[in-house]
C-alpha positions in Angstrom: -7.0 0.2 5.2 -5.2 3.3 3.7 -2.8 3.0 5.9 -1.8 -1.0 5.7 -2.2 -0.6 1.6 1.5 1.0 1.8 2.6 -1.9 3.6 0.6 -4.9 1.3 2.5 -3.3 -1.5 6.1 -3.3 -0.1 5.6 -6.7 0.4 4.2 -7.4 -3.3 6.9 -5.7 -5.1 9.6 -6.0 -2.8 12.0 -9.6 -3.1 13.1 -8.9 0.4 12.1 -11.0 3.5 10.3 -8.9 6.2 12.7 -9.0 8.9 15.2 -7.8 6.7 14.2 -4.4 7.0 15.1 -5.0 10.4 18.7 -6.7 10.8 19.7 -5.1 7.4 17.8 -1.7 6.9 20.3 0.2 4.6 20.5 -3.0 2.1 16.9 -3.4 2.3 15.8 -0.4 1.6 17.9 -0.4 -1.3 16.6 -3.2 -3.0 13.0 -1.5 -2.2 13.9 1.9 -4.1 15.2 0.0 -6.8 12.5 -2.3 -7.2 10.2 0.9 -7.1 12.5 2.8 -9.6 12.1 -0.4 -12.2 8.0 -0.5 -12.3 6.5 0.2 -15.1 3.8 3.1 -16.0 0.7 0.6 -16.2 2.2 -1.2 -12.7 1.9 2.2 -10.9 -1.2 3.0 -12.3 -3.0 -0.4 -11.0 -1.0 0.4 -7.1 -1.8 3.8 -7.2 -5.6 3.6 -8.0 -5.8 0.6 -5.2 -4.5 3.1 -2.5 -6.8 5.9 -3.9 -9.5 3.1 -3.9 -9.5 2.4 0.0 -9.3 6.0 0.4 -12.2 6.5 -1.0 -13.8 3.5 0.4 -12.8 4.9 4.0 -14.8 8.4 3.4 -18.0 6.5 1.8 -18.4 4.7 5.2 -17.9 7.3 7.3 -20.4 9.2 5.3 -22.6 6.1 5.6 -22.2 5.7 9.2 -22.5 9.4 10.0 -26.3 9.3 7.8 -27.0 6.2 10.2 -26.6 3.4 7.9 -24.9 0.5 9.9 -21.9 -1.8 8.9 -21.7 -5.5 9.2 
């Protein structure tokens, strides 16, 4: 999940369709940096402690499954 999160939030933030990044990267992208510039403190605090969430979430159950505790 740590590696889709990225993704999730591009599309949450960003006003751009998806297959824009892809017919019109440069423009794209440079709606997506501004849109990233403008967030504010408490914004990036809440995105930033999901990704560190699923992180975490990841390494718990590994642990878990390593100490043989099954999932799902």
């Amino acid at each position: 999940m740590a590696f889709f999160y990225p993704i999730i939030v591009i599309l949450i933030v960003d006003d751009v369709g998806f297959f824009d990044y892809f017919t019109a990267p440069v423009s794209s992208f440079q709606f997506l940096l501004a849109d990233l510039v403008s967030l504010h403190f408490v914004d990036i605090l809440v995105l930033s402690s999901g990704f560190v969430g699923a992180i975490i979430a990841g390494i718990v159950i590994k642990m878990l499954r390593v100490r043989g505790y099954q999932m799902f």
